[in-house]
Gaussian input, Z-matrix of N, CA and C with variables (Angstrom, degrees):
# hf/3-21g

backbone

0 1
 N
 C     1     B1
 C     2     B2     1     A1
 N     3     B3     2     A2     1     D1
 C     4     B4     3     A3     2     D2
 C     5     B5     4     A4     3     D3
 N     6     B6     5     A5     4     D4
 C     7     B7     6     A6     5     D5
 C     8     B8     7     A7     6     D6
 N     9     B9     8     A8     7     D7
 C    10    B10     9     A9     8     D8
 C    11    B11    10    A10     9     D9
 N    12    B12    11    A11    10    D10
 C    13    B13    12    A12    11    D11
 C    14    B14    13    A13    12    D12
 N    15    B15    14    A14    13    D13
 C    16    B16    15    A15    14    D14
 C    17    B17    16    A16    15    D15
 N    18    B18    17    A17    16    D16
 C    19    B19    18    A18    17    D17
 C    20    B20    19    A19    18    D18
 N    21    B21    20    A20    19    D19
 C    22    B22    21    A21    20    D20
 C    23    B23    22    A22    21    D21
 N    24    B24    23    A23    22    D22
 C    25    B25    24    A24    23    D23
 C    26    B26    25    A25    24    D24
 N    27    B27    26    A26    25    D25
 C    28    B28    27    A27    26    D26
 C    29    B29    28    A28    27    D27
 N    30    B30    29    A29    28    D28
 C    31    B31    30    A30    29    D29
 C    32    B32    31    A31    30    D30
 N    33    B33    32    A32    31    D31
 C    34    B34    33    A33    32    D32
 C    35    B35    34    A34    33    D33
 N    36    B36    35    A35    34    D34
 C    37    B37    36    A36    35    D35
 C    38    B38    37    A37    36    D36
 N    39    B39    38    A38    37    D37
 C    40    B40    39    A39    38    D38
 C    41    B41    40    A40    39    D39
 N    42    B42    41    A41    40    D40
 C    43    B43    42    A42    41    D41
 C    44    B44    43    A43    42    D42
 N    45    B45    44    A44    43    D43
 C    46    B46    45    A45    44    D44
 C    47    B47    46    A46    45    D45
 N    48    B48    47    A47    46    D46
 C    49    B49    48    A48    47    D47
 C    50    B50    49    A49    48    D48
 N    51    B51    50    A50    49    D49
 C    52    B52    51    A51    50    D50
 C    53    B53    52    A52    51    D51
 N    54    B54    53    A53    52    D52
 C    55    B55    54    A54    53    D53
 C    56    B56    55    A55    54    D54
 N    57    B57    56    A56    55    D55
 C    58    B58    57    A57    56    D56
 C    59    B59    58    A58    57    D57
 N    60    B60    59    A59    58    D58
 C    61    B61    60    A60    59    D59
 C    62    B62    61    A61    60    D60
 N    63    B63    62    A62    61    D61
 C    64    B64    63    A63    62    D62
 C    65    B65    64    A64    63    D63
 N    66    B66    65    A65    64    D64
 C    67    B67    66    A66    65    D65
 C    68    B68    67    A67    66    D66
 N    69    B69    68    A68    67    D67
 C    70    B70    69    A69    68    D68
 C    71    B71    70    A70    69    D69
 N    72    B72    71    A71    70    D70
 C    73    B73    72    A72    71    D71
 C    74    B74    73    A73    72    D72
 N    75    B75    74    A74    73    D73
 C    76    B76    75    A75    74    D74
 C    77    B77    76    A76    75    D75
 N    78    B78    77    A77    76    D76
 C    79    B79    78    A78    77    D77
 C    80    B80    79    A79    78    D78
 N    81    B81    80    A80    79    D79
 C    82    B82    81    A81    80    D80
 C    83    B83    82    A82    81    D81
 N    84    B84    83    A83    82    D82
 C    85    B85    84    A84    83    D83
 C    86    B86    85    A85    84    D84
 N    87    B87    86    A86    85    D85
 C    88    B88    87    A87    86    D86
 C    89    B89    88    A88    87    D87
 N    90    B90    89    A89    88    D88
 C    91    B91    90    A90    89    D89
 C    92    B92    91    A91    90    D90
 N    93    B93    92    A92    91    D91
 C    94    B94    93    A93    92    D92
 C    95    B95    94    A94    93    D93
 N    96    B96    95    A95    94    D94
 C    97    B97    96    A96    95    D95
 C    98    B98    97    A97    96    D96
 N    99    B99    98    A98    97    D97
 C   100   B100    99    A99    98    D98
 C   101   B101   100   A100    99    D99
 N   102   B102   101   A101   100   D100
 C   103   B103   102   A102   101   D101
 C   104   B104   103   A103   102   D102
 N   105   B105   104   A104   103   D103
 C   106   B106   105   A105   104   D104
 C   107   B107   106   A106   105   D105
 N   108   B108   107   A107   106   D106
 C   109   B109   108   A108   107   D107
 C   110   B110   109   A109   108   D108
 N   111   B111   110   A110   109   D109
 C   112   B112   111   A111   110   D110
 C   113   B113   112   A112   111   D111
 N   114   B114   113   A113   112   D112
 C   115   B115   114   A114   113   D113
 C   116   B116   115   A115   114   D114
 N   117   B117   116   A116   115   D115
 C   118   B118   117   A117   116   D116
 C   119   B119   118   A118   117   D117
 N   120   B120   119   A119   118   D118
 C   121   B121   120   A120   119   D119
 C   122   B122   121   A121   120   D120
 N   123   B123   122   A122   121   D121
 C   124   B124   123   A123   122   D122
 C   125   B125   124   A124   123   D123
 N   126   B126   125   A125   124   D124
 C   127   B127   126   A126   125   D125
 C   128   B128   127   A127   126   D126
 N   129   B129   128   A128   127   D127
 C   130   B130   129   A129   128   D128
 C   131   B131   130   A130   129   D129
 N   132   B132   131   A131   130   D130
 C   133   B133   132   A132   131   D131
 C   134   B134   133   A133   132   D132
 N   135   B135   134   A134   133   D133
 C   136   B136   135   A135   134   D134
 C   137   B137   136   A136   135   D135
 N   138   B138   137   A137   136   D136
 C   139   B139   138   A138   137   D137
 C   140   B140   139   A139   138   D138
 N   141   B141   140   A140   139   D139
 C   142   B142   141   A141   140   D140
 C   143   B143   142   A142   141   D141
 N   144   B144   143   A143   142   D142
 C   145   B145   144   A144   143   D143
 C   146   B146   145   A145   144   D144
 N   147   B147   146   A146   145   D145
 C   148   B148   147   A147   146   D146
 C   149   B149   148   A148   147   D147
 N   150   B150   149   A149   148   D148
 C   151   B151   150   A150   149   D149
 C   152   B152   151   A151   150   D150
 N   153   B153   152   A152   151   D151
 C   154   B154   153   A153   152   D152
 C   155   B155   154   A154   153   D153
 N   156   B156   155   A155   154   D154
 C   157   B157   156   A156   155   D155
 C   158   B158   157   A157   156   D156
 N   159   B159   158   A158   157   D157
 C   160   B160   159   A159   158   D158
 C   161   B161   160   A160   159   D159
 N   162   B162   161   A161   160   D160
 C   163   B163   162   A162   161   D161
 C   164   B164   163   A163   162   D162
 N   165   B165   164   A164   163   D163
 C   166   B166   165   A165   164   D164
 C   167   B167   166   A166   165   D165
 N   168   B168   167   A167   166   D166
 C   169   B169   168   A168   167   D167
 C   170   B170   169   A169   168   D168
 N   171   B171   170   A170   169   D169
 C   172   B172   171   A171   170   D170
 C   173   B173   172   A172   171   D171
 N   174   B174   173   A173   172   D172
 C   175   B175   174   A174   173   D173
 C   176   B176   175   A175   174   D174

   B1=1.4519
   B2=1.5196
   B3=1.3279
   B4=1.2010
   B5=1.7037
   B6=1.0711
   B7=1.6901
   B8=1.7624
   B9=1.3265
   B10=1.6313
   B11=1.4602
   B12=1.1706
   B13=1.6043
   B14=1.4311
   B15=1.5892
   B16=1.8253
   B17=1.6193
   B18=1.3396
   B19=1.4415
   B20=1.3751
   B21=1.5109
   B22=1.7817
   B23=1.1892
   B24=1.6556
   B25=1.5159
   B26=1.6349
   B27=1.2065
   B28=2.0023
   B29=1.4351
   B30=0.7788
   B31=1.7787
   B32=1.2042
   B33=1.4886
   B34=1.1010
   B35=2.1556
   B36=1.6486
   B37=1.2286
   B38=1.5459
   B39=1.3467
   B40=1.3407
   B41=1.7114
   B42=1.1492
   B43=1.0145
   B44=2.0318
   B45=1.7044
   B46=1.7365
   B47=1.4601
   B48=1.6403
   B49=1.5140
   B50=1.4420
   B51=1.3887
   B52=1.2412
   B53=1.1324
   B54=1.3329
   B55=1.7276
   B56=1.5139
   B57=1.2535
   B58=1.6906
   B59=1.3213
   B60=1.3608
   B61=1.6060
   B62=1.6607
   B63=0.9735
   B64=1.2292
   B65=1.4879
   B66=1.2684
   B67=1.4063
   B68=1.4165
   B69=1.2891
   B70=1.6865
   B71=1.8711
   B72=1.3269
   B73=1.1279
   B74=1.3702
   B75=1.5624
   B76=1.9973
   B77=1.6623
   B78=1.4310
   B79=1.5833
   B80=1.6220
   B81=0.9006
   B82=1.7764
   B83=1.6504
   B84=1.6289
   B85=1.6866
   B86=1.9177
   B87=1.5403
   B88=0.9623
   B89=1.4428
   B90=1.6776
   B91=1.2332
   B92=1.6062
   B93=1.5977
   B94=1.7541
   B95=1.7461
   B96=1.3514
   B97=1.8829
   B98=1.4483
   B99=1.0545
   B100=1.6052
   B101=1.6545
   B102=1.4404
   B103=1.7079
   B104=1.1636
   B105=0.9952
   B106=1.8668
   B107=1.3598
   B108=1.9856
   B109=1.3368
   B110=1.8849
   B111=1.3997
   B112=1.4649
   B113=1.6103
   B114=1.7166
   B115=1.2064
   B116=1.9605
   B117=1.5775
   B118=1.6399
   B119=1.5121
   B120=1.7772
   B121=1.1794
   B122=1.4227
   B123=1.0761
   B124=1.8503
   B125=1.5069
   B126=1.0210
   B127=1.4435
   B128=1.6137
   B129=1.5398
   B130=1.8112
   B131=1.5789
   B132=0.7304
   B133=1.5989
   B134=1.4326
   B135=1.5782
   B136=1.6335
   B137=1.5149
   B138=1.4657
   B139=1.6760
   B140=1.7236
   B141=1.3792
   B142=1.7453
   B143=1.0782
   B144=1.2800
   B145=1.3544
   B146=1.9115
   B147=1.1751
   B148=1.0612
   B149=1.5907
   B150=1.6617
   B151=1.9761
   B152=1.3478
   B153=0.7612
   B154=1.8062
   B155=1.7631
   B156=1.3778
   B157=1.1368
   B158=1.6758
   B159=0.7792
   B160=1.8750
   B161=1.6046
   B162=1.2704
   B163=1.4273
   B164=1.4931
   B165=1.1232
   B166=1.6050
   B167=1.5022
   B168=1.3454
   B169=1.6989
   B170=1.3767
   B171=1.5813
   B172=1.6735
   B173=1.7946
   B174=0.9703
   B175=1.8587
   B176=1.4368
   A1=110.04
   A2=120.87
   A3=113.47
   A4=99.21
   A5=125.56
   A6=108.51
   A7=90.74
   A8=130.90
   A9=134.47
   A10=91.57
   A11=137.42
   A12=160.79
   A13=107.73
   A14=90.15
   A15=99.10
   A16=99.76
   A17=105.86
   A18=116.06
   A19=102.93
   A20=111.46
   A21=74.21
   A22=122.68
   A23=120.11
   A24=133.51
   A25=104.49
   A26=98.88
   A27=99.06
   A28=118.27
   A29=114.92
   A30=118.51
   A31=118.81
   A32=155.95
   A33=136.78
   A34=94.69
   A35=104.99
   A36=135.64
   A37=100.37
   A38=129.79
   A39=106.28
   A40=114.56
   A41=129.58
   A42=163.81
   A43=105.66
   A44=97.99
   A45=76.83
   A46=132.50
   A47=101.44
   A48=114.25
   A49=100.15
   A50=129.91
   A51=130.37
   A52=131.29
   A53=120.56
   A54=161.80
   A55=88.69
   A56=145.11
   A57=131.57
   A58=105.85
   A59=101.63
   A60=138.68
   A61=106.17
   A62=130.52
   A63=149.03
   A64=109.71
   A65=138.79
   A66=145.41
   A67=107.38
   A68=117.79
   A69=116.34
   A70=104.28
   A71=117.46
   A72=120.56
   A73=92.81
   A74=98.24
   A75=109.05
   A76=85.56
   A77=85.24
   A78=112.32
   A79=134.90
   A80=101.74
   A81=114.64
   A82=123.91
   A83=97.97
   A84=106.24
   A85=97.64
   A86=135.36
   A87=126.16
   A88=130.22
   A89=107.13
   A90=106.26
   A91=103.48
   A92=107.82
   A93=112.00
   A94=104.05
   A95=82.76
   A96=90.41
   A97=108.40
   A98=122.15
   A99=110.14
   A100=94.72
   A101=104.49
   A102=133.78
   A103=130.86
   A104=96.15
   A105=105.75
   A106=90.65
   A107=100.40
   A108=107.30
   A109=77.33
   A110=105.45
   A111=133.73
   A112=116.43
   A113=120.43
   A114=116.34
   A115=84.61
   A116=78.89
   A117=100.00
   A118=123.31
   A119=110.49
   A120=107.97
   A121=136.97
   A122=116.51
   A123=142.37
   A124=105.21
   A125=105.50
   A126=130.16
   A127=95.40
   A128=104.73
   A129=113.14
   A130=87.13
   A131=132.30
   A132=123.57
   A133=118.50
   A134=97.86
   A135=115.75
   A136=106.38
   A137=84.58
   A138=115.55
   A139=98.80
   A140=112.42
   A141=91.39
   A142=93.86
   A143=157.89
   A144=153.18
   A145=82.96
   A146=142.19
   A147=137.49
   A148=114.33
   A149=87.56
   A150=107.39
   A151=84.55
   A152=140.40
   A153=135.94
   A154=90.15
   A155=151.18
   A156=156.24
   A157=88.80
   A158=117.21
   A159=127.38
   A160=102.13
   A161=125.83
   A162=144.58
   A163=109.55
   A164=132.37
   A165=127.03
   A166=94.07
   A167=115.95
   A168=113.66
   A169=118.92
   A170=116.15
   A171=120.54
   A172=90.79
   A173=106.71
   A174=86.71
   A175=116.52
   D1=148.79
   D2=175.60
   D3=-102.10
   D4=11.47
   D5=-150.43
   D6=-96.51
   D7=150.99
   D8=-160.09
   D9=-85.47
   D10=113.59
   D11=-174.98
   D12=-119.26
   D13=149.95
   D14=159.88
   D15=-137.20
   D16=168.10
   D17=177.38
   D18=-32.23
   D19=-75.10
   D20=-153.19
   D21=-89.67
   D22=56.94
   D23=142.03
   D24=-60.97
   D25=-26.10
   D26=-176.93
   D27=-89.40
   D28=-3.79
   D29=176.16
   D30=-18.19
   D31=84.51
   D32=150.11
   D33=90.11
   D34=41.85
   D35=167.90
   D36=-69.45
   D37=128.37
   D38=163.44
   D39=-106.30
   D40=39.57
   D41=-166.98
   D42=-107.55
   D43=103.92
   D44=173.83
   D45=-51.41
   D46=-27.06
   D47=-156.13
   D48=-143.75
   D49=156.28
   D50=120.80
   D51=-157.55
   D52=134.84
   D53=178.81
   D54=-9.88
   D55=119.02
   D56=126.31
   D57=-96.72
   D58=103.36
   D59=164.44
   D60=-46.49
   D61=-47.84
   D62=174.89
   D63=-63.41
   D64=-8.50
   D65=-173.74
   D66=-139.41
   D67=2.80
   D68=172.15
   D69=-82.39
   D70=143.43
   D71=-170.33
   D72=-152.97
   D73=142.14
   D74=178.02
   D75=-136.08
   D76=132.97
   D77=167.10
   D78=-116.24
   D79=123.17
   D80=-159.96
   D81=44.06
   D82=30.21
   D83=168.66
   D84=78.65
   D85=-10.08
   D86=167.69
   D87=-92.38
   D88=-37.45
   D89=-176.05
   D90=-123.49
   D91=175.41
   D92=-174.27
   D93=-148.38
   D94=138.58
   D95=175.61
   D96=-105.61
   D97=138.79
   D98=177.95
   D99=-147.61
   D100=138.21
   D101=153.83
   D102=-78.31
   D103=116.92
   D104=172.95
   D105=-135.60
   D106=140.68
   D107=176.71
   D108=-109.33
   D109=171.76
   D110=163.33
   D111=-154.21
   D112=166.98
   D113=164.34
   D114=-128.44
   D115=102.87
   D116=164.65
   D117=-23.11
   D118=-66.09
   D119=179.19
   D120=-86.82
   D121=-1.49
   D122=158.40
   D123=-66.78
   D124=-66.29
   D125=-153.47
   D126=-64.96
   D127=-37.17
   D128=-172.03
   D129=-79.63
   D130=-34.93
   D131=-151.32
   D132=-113.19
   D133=27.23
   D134=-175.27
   D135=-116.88
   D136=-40.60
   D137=170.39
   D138=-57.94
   D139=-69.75
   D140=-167.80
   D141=-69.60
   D142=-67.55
   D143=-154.68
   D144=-34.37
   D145=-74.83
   D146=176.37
   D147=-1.37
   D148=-76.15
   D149=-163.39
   D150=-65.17
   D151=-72.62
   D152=-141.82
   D153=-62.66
   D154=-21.68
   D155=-165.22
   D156=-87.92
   D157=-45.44
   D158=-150.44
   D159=-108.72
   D160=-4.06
   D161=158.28
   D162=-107.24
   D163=5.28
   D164=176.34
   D165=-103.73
   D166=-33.37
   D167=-176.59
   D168=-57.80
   D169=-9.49
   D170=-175.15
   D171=-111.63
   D172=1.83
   D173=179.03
   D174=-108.28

């Protein structure tokens, strides 16, 4: 996203990650900082909700 955010723009995101484009920074062409906000426990628990979806298809 480019739009200027704080955490809790992410509340209950079901998204593991996402990019703030706006907070990525490269320094002297060698190294890079990059932002990702997440809400850990949403975000974790969207994910297994995932596997257990994609592991019920073999049973």
């Amino acid at each position: 996203t480019d739009d200027k955010l704080v955490s809790m723009d992410f509340n209950h995101d079901a998204h593991s990650s996402i990019f703030a484009t706006d907070q990525t920074k490269v320094m002297e062409g060698t190294m890079c900082r990059i932002l990702s906000w997440y809400d850990n426990e949403w975000g974790f628990s969207n994910r297994m909700l995932d596997t257990a979806v994609a592991m019920g298809k073999y049973l």
